[in-house]
Residue frames as qw, qx, qy, qz and C-alpha x, y, z in Angstrom:
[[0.264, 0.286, -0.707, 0.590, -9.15, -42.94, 38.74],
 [0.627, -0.503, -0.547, -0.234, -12.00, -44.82, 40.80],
 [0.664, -0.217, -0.503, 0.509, -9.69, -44.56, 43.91],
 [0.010, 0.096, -0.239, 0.966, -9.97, -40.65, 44.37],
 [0.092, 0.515, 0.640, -0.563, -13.42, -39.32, 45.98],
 [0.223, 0.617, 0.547, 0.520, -15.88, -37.98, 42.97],
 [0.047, 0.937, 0.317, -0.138, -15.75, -34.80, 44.20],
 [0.378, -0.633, 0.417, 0.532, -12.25, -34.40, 43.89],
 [0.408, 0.301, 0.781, 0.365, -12.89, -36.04, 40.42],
 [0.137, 0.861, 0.484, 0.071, -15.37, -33.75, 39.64],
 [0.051, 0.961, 0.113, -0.248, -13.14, -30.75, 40.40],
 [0.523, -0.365, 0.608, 0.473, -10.12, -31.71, 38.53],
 [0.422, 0.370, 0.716, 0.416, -12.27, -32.26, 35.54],
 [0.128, 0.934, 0.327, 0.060, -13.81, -28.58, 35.80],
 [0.040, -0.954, 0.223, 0.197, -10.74, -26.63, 36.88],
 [0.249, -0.691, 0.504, 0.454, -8.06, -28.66, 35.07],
 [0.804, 0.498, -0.051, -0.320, -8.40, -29.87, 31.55],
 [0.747, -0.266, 0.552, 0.257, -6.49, -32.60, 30.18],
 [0.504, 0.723, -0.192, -0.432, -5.09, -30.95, 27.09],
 [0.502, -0.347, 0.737, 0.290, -3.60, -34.10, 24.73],
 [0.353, 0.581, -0.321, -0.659, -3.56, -32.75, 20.88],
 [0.799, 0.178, 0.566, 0.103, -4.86, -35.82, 18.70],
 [0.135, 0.413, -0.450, -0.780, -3.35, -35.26, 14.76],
 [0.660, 0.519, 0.347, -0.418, -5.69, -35.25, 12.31],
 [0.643, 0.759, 0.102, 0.012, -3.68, -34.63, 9.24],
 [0.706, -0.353, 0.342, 0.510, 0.62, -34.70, 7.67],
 [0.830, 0.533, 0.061, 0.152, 1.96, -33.49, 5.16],
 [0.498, -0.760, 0.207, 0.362, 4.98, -33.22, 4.08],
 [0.199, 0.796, -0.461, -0.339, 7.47, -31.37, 1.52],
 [0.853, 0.487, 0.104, 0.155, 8.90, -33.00, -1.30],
 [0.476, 0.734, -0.197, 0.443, 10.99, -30.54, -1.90],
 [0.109, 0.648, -0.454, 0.601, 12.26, -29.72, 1.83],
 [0.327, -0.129, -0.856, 0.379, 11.30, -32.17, 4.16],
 [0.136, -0.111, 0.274, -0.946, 8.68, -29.79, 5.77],
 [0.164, -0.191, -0.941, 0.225, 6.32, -30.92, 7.82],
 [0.310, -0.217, 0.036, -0.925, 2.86, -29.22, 8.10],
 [0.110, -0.203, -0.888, 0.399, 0.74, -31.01, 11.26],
 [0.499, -0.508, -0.162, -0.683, -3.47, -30.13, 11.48],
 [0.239, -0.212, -0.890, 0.324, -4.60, -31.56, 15.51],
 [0.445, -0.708, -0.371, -0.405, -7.87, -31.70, 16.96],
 [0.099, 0.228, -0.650, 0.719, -7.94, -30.38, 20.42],
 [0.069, 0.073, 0.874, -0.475, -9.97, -31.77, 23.17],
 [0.378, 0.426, 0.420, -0.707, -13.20, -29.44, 22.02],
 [0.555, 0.676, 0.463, -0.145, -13.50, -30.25, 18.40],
 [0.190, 0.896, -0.188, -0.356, -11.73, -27.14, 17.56],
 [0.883, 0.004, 0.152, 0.444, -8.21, -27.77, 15.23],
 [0.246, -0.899, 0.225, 0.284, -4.91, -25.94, 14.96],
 [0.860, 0.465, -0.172, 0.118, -2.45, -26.18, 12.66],
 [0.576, -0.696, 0.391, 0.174, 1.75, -26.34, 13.55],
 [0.507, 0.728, -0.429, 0.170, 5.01, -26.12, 10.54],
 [0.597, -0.663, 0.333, 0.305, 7.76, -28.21, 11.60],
 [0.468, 0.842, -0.263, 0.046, 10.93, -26.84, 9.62],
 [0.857, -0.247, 0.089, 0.442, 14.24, -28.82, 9.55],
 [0.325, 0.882, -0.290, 0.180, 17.29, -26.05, 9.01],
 [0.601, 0.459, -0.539, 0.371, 21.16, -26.65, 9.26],
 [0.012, 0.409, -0.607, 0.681, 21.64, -24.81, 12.88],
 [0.066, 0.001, 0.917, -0.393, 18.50, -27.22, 13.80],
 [0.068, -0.588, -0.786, -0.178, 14.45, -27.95, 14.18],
 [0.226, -0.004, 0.075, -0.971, 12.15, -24.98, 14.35],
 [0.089, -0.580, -0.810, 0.004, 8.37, -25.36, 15.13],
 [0.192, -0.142, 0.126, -0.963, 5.90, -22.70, 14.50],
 [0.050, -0.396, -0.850, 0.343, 2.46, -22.82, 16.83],
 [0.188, -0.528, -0.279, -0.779, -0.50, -21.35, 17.03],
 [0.006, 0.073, -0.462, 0.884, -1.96, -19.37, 19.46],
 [0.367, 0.127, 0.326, -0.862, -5.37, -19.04, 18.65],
 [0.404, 0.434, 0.766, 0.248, -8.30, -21.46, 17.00],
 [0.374, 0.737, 0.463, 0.319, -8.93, -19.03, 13.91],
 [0.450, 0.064, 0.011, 0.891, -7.62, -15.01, 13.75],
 [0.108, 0.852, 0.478, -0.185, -9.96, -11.93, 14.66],
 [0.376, -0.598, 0.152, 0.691, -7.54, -9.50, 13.22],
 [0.543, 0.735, 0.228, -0.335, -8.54, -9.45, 9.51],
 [0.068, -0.601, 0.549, 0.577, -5.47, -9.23, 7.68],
 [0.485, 0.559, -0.003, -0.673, -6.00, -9.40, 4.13],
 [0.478, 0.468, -0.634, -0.388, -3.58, -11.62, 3.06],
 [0.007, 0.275, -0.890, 0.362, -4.00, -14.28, 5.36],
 [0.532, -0.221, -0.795, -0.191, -6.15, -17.97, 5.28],
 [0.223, -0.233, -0.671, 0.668, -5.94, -17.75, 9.50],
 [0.115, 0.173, 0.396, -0.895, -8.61, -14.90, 9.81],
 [0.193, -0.099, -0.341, -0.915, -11.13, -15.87, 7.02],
 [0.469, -0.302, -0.829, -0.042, -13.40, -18.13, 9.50],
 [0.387, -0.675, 0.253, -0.575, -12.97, -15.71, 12.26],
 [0.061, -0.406, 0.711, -0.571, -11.81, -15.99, 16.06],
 [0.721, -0.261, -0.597, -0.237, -13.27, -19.40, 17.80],
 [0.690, -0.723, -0.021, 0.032, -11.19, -19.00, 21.33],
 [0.108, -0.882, 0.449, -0.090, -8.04, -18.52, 22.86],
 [0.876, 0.063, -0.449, 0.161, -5.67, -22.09, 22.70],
 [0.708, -0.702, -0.020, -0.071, -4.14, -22.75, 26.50],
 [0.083, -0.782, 0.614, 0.065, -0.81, -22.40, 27.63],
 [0.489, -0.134, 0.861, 0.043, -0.84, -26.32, 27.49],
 [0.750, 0.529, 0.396, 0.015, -2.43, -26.51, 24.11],
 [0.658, 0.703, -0.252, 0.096, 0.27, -24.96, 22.70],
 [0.300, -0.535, 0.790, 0.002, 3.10, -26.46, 24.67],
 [0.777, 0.176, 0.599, -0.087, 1.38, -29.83, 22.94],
 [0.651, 0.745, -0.049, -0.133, 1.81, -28.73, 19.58],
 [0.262, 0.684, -0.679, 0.047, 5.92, -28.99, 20.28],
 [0.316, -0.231, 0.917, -0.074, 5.90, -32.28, 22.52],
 [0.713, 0.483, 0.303, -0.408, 3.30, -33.61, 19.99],
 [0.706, 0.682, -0.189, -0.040, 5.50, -33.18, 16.92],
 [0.080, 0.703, -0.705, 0.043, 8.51, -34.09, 18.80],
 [0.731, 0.033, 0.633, -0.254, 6.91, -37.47, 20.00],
 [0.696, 0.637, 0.303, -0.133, 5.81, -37.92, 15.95],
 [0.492, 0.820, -0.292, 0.018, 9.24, -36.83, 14.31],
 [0.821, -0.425, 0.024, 0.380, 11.50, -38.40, 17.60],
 [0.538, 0.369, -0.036, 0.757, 13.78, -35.31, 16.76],
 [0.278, -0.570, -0.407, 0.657, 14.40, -32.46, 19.29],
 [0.234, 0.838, 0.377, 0.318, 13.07, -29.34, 18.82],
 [0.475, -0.112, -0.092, 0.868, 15.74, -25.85, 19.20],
 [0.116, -0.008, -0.062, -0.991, 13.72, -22.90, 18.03],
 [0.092, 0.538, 0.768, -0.335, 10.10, -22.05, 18.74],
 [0.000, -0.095, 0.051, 0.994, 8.19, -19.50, 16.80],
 [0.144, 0.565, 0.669, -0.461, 4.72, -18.33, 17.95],
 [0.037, 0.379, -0.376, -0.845, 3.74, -17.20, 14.20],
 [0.001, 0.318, 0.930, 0.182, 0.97, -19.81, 13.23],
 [0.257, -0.590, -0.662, -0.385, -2.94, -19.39, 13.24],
 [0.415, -0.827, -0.315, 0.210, -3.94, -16.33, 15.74],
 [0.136, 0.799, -0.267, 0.521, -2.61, -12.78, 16.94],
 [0.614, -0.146, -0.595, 0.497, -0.06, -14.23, 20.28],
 [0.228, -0.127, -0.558, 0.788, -0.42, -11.25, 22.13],
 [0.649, -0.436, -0.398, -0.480, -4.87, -11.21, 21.54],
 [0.855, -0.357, -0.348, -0.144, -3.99, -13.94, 24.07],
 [0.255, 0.723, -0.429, 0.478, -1.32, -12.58, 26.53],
 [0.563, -0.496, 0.539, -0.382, -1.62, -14.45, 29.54],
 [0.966, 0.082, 0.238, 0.059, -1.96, -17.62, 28.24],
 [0.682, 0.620, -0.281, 0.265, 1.15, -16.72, 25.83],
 [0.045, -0.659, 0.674, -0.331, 3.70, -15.47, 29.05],
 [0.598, -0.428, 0.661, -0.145, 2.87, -18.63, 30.96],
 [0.824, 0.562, 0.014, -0.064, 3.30, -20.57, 27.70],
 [0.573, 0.682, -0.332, 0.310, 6.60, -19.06, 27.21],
 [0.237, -0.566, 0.733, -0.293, 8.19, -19.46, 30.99],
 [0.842, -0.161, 0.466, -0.217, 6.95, -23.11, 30.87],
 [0.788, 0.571, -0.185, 0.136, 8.68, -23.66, 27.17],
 [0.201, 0.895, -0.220, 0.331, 11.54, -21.99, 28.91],
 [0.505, -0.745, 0.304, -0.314, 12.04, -23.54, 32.18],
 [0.114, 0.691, -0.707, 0.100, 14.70, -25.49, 33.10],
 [0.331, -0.115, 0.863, -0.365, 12.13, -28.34, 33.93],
 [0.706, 0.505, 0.335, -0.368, 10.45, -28.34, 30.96],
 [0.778, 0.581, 0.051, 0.233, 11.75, -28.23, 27.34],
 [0.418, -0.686, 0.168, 0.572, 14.38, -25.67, 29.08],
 [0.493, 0.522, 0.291, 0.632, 14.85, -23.63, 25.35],
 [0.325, -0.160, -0.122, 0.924, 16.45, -20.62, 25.47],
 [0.177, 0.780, 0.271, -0.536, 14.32, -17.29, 25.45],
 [0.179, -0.542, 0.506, 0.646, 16.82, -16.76, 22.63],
 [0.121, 0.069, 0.916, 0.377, 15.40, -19.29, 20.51],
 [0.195, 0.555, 0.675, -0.445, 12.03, -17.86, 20.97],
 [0.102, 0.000, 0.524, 0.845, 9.94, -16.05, 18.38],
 [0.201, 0.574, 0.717, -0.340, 6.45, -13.76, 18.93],
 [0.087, 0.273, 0.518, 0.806, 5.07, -12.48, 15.99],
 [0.136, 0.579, 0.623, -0.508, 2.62, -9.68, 16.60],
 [0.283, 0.648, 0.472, 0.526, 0.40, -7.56, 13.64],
 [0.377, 0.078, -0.402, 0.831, 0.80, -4.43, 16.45],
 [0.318, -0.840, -0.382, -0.216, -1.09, -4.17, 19.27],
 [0.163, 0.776, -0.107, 0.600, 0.11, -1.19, 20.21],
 [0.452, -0.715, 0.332, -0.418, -0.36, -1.57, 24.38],
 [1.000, 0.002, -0.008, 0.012, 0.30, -5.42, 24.53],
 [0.587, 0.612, -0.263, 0.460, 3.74, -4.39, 22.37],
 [0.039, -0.653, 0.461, -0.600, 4.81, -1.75, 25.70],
 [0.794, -0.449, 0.204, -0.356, 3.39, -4.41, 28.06],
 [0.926, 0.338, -0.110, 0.124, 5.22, -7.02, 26.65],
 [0.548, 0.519, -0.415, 0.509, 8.51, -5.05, 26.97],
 [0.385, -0.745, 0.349, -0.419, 7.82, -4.49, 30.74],
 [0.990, -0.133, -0.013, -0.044, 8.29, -8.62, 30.93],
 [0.217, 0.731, -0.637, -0.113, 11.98, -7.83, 29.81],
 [0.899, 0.152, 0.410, 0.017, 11.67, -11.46, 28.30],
 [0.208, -0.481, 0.643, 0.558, 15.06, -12.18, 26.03],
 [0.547, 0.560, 0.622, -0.010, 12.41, -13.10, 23.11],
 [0.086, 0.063, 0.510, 0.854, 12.44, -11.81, 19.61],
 [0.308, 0.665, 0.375, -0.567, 9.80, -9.85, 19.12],
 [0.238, -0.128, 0.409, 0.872, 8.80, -9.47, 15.32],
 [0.431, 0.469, 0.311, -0.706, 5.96, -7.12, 14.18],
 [0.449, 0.402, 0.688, 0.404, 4.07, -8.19, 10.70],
 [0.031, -0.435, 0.060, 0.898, 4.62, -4.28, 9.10],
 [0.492, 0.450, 0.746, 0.012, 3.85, -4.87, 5.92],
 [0.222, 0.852, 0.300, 0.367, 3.26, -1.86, 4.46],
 [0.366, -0.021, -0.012, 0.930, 5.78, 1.67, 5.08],
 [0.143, -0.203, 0.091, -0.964, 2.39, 3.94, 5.23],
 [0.285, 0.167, 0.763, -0.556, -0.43, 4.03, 7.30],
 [0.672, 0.352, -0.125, -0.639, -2.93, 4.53, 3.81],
 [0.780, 0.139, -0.572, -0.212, -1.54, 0.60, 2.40],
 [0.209, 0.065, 0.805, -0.551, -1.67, -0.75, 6.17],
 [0.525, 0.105, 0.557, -0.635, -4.96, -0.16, 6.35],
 [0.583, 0.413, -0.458, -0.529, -5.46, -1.52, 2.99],
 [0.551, 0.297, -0.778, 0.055, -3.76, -4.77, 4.23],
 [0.366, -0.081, -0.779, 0.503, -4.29, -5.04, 7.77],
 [0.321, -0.759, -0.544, -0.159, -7.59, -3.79, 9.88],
 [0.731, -0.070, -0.264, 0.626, -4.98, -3.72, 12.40],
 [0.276, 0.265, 0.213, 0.899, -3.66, 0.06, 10.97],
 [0.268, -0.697, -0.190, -0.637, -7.17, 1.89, 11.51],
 [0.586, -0.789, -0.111, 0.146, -6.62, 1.89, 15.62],
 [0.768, -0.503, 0.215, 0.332, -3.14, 2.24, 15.63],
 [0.346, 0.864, -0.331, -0.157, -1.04, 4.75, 13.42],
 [0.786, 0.300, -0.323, 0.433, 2.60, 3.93, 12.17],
 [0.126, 0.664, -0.426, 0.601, 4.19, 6.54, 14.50],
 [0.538, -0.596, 0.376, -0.463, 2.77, 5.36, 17.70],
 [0.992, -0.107, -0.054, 0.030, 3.66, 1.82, 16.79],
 [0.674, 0.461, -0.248, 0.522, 6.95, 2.56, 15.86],
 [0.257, -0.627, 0.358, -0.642, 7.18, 4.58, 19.32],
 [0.902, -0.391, 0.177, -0.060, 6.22, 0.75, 21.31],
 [0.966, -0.021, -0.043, 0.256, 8.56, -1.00, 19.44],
 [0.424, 0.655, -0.292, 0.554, 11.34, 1.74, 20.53],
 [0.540, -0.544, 0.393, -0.509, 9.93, 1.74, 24.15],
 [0.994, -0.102, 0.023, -0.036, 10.29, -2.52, 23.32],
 [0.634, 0.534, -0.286, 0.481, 14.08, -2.25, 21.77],
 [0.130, -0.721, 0.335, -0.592, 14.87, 0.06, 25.33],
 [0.752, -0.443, 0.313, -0.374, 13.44, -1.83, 27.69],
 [0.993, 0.020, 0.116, -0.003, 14.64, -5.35, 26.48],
 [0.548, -0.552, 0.598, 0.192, 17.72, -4.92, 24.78],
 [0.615, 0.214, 0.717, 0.249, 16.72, -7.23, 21.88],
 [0.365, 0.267, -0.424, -0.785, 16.40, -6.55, 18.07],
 [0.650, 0.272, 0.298, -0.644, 13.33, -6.11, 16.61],
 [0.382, 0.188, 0.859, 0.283, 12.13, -8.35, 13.53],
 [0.439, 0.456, 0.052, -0.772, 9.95, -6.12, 11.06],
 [0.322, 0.057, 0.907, 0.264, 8.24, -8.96, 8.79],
 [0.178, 0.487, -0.239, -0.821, 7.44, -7.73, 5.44],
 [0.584, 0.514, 0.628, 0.029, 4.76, -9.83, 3.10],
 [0.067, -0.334, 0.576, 0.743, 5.65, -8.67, -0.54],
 [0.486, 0.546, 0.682, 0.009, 2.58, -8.34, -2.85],
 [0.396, 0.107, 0.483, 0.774, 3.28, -7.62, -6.27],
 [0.117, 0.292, -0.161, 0.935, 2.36, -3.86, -6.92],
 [0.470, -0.774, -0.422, 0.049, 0.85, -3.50, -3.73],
 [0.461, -0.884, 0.070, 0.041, 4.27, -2.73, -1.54],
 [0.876, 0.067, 0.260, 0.401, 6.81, -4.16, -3.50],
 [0.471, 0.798, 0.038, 0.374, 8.01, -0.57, -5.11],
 [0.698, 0.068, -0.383, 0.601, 11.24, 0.92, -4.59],
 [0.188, -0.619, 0.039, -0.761, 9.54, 4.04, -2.87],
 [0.890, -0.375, -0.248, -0.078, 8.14, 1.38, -0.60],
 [0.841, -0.098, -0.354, 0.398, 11.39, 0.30, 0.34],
 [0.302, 0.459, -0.223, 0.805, 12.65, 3.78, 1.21],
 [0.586, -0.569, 0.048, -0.575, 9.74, 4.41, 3.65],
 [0.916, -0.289, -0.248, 0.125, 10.91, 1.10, 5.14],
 [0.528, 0.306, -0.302, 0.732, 14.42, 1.98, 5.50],
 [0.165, -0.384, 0.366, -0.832, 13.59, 5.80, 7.49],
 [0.784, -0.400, -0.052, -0.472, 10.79, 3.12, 9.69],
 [0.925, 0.136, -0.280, 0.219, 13.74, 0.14, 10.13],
 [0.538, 0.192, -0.409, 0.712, 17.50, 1.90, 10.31],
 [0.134, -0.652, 0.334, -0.667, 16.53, 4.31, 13.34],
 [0.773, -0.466, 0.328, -0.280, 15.44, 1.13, 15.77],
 [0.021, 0.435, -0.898, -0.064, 18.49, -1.44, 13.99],
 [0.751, 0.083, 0.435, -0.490, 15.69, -3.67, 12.87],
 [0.403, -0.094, 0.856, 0.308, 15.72, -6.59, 10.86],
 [0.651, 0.226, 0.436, -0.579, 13.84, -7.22, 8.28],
 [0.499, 0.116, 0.856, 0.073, 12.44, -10.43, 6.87],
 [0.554, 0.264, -0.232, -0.755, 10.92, -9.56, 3.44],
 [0.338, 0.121, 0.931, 0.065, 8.36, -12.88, 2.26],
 [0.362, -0.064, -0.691, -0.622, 7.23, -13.46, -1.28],
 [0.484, -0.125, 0.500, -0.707, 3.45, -13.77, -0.09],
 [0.087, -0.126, 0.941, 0.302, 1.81, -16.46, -0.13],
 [0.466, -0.072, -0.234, -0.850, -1.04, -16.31, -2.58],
 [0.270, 0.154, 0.838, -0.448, -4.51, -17.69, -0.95],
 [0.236, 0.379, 0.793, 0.414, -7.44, -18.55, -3.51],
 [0.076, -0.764, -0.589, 0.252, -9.75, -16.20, -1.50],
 [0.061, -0.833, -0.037, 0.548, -7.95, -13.39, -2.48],
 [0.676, 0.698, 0.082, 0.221, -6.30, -11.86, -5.77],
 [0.085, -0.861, 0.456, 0.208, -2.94, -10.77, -4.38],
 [0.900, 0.340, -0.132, 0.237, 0.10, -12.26, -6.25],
 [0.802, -0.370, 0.121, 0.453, 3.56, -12.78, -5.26],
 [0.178, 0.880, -0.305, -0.317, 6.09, -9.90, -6.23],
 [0.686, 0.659, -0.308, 0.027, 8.76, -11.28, -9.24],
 [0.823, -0.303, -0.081, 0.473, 12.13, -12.25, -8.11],
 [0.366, 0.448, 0.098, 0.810, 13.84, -9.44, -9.99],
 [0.148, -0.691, -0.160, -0.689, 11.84, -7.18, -8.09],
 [0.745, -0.630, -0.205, -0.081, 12.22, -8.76, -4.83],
 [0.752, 0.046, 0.111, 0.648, 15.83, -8.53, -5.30],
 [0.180, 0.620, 0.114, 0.755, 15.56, -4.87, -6.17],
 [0.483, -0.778, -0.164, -0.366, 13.85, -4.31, -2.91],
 [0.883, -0.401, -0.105, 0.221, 16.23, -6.27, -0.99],
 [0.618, 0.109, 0.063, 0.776, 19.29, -4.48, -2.20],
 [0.024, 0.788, 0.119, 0.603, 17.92, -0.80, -1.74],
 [0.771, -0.583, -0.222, -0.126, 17.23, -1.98, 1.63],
 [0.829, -0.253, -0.105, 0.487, 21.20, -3.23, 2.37],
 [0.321, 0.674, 0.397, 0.534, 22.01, 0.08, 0.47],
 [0.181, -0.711, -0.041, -0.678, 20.93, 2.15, 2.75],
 [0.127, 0.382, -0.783, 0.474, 22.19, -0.08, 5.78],
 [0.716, -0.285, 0.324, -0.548, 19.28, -2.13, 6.84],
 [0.104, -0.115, 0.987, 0.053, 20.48, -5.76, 7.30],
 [0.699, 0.224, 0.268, -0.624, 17.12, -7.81, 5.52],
 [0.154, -0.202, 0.953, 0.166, 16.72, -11.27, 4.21],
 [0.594, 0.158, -0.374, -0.695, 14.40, -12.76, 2.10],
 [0.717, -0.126, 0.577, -0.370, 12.59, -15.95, 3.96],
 [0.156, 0.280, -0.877, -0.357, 13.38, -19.08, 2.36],
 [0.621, 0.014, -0.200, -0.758, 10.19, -20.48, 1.17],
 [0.188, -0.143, 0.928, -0.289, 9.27, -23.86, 3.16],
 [0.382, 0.378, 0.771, -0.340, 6.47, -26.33, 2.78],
 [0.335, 0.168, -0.454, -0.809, 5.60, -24.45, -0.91],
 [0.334, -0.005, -0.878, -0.343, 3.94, -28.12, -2.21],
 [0.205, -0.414, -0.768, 0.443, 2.05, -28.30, 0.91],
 [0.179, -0.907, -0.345, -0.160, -0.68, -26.16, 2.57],
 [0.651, -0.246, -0.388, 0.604, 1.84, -23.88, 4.46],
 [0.137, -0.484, -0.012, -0.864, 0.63, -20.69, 4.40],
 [0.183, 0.059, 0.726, -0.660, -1.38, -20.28, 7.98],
 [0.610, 0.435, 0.269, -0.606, -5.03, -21.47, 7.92],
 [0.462, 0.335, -0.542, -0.617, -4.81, -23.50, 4.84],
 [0.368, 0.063, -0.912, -0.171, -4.87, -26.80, 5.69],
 [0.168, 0.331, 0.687, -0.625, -7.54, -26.22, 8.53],
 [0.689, 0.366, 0.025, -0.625, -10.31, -24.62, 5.95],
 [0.241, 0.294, -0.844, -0.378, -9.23, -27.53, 3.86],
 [0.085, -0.127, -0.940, 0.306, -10.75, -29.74, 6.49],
 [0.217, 0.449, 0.513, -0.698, -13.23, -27.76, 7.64],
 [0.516, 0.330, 0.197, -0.765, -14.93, -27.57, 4.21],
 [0.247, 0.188, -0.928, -0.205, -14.16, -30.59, 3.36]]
C-alpha cells in the first residue's frame, strides 16, 4: 500500500502481523470422511487442525501452540518440544481456513489439537470472544471446547471468566503414582488440589466438566482404575470421555481391547457416571496430535 506514509507502513508491519495460514498438507479418511489439515504459518512454523463431519454438524479441533512443553507420554504434540505460543488470529485461521477449503460451515470448535490452551491464556480468551462474537463466526460458547492437562491456577482463573465453555481436563490416570507416570503434568500438581479447581470451576460457571480418559492397555485400563475414577467423577457430575489411545511409534503403549474397554465403561455407568467411549475419527490418517507435523518435519 504505496499510498500510506512508510512510517505508518513500517508500524503496521511491527505491531500488527498479517496472520494468513498457507496449507501444506490433506488428508483425508476413507473410512469417515475426516479431514486432517498441516498449515504453515507466516514464520515457518506449522500446525496441524481435524476437521470432523458428525450428524448434529462440523466440528474443528485447533491448536494452540507450535509443538507441546507439557511432556505427556502418550502424545506425538510434545516430542519436538514448545516452539511459541500461536495468536489469537492464528488460530481463528485454522477455522476460516478449513471453512474456505471444505465451503461447509463450521458449529463446534474444540481447542484440543497440538499445545496445552491454557500455557497460552491470553491469546486463548481473546481467541474465544472473537470466535464468539456476534461479528465474527458468532458460535455459541456452548459449542466451545478447552481441553486442559491441569494447570491447576489457569483452571480457577479460567472459572473467574464465567465463560459458558466446556472445560475438559485430560485425567488420565485415577492416582497421582500413574499420572505422573503418564503426564509430567502430576509432579506439580496433586489429584486433590486439581480436583478442588475443577469444583471451584463447576461453582463458579455452572457448566459440566469433561474428564478425558486415554485408555492404555494395562496401564489404566483395570477395573480398580475405574473405581478410583468413579469416587474422582460422580462427586463433581462429570463426564467422562474414555479414548482407546492412540498408539505413537515413539512409544510402546498399546490400545486397551474392546472387551476391556467395555468392562470399564459399564462399571463406570454402574456406579452412575454418565461416560462414552470417543468414536475413533481419522484412524487411516495421521490423527493423533503431532503426527502429521513430525511427518513433515523429518521428512
Amino acid at each position: 500500500m504505496t499510498n500510506l506514509p512508510a512510517s505508518l507502513r513500517e508500524r503496521l508491519a511491527a505491531e500488527y502481523p498479517l496472520t494468513a495460514l498457507k496449507p501444506v498438507d490433506m488428508q483425508i479418511s476413507a473410512i469417515d470422511g475426516t479431514r486432517k489439515f498441516l498449515f504453515a504459518l507466516s514464520d515457518g512454523n506449522m500446525v496441524e487442525s481435524v476437521w470432523m463431519k458428525y450428524k448434529h454438524g462440523n466440528s474443528v479441533c485447533i491448536s494452540s501452540q507450535v509443538g507441546c512443553r507439557m511432556g505427556c507420554r502418550f502424545c506425538a504434540s510434545t516430542l519436538d518440544g514448545w516452539e511459541r505460543n500461536l495468536l489469537p488470529s492464528e488460530m481463528l485461521d485454522q477455522i476460516y481456513a478449513i471453512t474456505r477449503i471444505t465451503g461447509e460451515r463450521v458449529s463446534n470448535v474444540v481447542v484440543m489439537g497440538t499445545g496445552e490452551p491454557l500455557d497460552n491464556y491470553d491469546n486463548l480468551l481473546r481467541f474465544i470472544h472473537l470466535l464468539t462474537d456476534e461479528n465474527g463466526l458468532h458460535i455459541s460458547q456452548r459449542n466451545v471446547t478447552v481441553s486442559t492437562c491441569g494447570l491447576v491456577p489457569r483452571i480457577r482463573m479460567l472459572a473467574d471468566e464465567h465463560l459458558a465453555i466446556t472445560l475438559a481436563l485430560s485425567l488420565h490416570a485415577a492416582t497421582d503414582e500413574k499420572r505422573r507416570e503418564l503426564m509430567p503434568v502430576a509432579f506439580k500438581w496433586q489429584l486433590d488440589e486439581l480436583m478442588e479447581a475443577c469444583a471451584y470451576y463447576v461453582a463458579q460457571t455452572g457448566r459440566r466438566m469433561t474428564f478425558e480418559y486415554a485408555l492404555v492397555g494395562g496401564v489404566n485400563d483395570s477395573l480398580e482404575d475405574a473405581r478410583r475414577l468413579t469416587a474422582l467423577a460422580k462427586p463433581l457430575g462429570a463426564h467422562v470421555n474414555l479414548i482407546p489411545v492412540n498408539p505413537i511409534k515413539e512409544r510402546d503403549y498399546r490400545q486397551s481391547d474392546r472387551v476391556q474397554i467395555d468392562a470399564f465403561r459399564l462399571r463406570l455407568e454402574k456406579n452412575g457416571v454418565n461416560a462414552t467411549v470417543r468414536r475413533e475419527m481419522g484412524r487411516d490418517i495421521d490423527g493423533a496430535c503431532g503426527q502429521l507435523r513430525r511427518r513433515h518435519l523429518e521428512g
